[in-house]
N, C-alpha and C positions, 0 to 999 in steps of 0.2 A: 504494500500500500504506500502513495507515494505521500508526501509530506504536505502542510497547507502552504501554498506559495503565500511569499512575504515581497509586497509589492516596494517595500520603501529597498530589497537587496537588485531589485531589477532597476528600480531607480540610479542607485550607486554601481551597478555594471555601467548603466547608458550614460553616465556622468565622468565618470571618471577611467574607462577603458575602452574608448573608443579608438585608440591609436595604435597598433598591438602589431609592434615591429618583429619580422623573424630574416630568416639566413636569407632565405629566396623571395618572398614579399613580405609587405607592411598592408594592416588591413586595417579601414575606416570602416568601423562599425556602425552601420545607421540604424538600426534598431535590436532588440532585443527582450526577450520578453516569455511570459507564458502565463496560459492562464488552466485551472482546473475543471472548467464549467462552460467553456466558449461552446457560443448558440451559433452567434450570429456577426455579422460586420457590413458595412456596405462595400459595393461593387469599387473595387479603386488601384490602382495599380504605382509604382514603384519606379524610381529611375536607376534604383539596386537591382541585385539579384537578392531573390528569399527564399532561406530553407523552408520547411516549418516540418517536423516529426510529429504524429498523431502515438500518444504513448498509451492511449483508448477509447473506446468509443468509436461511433460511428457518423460519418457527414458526407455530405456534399462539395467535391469539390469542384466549383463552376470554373473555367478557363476562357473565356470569348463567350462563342457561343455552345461550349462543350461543358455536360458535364458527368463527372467522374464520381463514383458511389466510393466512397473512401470506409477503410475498415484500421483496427490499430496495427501498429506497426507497420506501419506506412509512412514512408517520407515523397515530399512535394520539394521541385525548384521550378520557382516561376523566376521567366527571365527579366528582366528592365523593361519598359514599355507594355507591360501585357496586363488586362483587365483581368483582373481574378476574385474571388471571394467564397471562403471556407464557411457554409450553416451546416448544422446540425440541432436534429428535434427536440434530444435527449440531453445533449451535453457530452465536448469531447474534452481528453486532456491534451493541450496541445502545447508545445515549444517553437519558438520560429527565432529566427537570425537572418538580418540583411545586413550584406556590408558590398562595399568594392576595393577594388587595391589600387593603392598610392602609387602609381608608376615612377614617380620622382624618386621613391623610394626601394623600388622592386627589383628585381633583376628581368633577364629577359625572361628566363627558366619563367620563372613566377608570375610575369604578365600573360604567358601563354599559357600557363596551367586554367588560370582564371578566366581565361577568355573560351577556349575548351570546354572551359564547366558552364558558363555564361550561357552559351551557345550553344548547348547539347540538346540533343532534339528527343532526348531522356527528359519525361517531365514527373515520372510518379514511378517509386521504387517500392512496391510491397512487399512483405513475409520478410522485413527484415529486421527483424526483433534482436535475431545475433548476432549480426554483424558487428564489425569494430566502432562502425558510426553511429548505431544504436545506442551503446555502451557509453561513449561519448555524449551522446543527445540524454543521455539518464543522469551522466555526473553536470550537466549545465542546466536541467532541471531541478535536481536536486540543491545546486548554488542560490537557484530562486527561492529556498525554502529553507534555505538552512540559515543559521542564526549570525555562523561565522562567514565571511563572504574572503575567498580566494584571494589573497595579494596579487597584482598585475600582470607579473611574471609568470606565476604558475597558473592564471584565465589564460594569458597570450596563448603558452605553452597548448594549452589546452583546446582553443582556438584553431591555432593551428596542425594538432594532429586530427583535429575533424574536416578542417579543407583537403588535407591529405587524403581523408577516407573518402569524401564525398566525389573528389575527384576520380576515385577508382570506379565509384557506382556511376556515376554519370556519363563518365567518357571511357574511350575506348583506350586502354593502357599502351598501347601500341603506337599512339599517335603521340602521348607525352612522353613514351620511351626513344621515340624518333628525333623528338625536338630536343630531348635532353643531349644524348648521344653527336647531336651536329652543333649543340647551343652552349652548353654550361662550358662555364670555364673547364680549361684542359690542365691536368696537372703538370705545372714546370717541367722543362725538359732538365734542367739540373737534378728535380725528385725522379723523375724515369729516368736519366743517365745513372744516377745511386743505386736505385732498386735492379738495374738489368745488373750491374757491376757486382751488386751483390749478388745475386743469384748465380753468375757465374761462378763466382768463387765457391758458392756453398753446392754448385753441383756440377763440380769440373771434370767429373770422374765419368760423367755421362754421356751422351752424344748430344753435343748439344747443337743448334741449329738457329740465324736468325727468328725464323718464324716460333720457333720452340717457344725463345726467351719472348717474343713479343704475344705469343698466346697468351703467357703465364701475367705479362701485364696488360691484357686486356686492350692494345694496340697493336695498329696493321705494322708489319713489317718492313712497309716502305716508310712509316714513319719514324721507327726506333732506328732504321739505318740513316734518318738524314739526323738526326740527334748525335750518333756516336762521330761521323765526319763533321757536323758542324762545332760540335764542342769538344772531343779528342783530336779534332784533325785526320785521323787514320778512320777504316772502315772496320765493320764489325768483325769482320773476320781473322782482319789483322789485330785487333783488340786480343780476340779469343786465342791466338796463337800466341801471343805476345803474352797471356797469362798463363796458359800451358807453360811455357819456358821460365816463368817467372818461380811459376809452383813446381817444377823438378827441378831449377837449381838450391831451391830450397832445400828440396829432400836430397837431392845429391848428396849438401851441403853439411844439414844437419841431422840427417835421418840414417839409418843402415837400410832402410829399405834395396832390398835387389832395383838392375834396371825395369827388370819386368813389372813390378810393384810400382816402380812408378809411373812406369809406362799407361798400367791398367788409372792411377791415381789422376793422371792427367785428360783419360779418354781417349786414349791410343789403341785402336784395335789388336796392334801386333809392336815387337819390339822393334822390327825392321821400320816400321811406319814412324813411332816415334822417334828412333834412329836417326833417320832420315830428315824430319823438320828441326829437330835438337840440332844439327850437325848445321843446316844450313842460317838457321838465328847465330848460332856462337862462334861457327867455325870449326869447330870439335866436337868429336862424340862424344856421348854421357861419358861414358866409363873412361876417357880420357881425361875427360873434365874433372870429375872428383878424384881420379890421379893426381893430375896438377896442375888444378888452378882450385877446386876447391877450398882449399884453406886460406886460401888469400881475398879472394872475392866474396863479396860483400853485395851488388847491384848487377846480375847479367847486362851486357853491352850487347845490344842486338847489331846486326848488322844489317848494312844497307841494301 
């Protein structure tokens, strides 16, 4: 059973948390509210978008000249411009939130989420009592009734994982996954130059492959190779080679490991193969190498 809404804590939302900045947008809240017992309203439409969740009961929900038998657990977004008006006979309990986003303040990500949702030709979501938005729509009815009313930060918070959810019922995930994917900021190529570097290093023993390393970060391969020539100067390849040598003279150096240990440790199919690219970086083969240069060297000098 839900609580008696307390109309002076809907007053101190609509007062004092109308501005409710987050990562990807900032949201002007233009209304807010619920009531236990709504009948009725007149015909009147909005230059917002509005939620409203029906938490029970039964109404009417009129759209233009459509109207829609509404039952609980049912959410409505009507868009800006559109004549609309919620009656019922009996008495529904209802929650609604209009707001729009501060584009001054948004990122692009988050102006096109909102416009997505704005514009979804989704107007009524039923049976959705469990969903994550529901859950959400029950703790911002609940704020209406409760005695202690939420600090700004944790409404915002709150706020904003119900745009989140509503966005998934309304629009199609595929088209905010697209715009995300070509739109949000791209991580530094200095963080993806570190991340591939490391990864080599912690998997040098394996076969590794441009494409490999750029799966594992979630980047095309023609991108991670113009990263490594523009900020190493060398290409990936030479990179990879270039640590292969780096990681057996180490073991050479300070390890007993056999050549073939560390043949396998570098990624070398066969001893002849590492053999072979060991010999033409240094000039000398392994086991010449930790003969006699070993003890002296400190930094492989690759050659040209």
């Amino acid at each position: 059973m839900l609580q008696t809404l307390r109309s002076e804590n809907q007053n101190y939302i609509n007062q004092h948390f109308s501005k409710l900045p987050g990562k990807e947008a900032t949201f002007f809240i233009q209304t807010f509210g619920a009531f236990d017992n709504h009948r009725d309203h007149p015909l009147h439409r909005h230059s917002f978008v509005e939620f409203c969740y029906i938490l029970s009961g039964s109404a009417v929900y009129s759209e233009g000249e459509t109207d829609h038998q509404i039952v609980s657990d049912t959410l409505l977004m009507t868009p800006p411009g559109t004549w609309h008006k919620l009656s019922s006979t009996h008495g529904i309990q209802v929650i609604w939130l209009g707001f729009n986003v501060i584009e001054a303040e948004s990122t692009a990500y988050g102006i096109h989420a909102y416009e997505r949702l704005r514009t979804s030709p989704v107007r009524i979501v039923s049976n959705c009592g469990n969903t994550l938005s529901a859950r959400l729509w029950k703790m911002l009815y609940e704020q209406a009734a409760s005695p202690f009313v939420l600090g700004a930060e944790i409404f915002g918070h709150l706020i904003h994982a119900l745009f989140a959810a509503l966005c998934d019922q309304f629009t199609r995930p595929e088209d905010n996954r697209s715009f995300e994917e070509n739109n949000r900021p791209k991580r530094s190529s200095s963080i993806l130059l570190h991340q591939a570097r490391q990864f080599i290093r912690d998997n040098l023993s394996q076969e590794l492959h441009l494409n490999t390393v750029a799966e594992y970060l979630h980047v095309s391969g023609r991108h991670l190779s113009r990263i490594f020539t523009s900020d190493l100067g060398i290409s990936f390849s030479r990179y990879l080679r270039e640590e292969k040598i780096r990681r057996a003279v180490h073991l050479l150096t300070e390890s007993p490991m056999s050549i073939k240990e560390i043949s396998n440790e570098v990624g070398c199919d066969t001893v002849q193969y590492f053999t072979k690219i060991f010999s033409k970086e240094m000039g000398i083969s392994p086991g010449r190498y930790r003969e006699e240069v070993a003890s002296q060297a400190t930094e492989p000098v690759f050659l040209q």
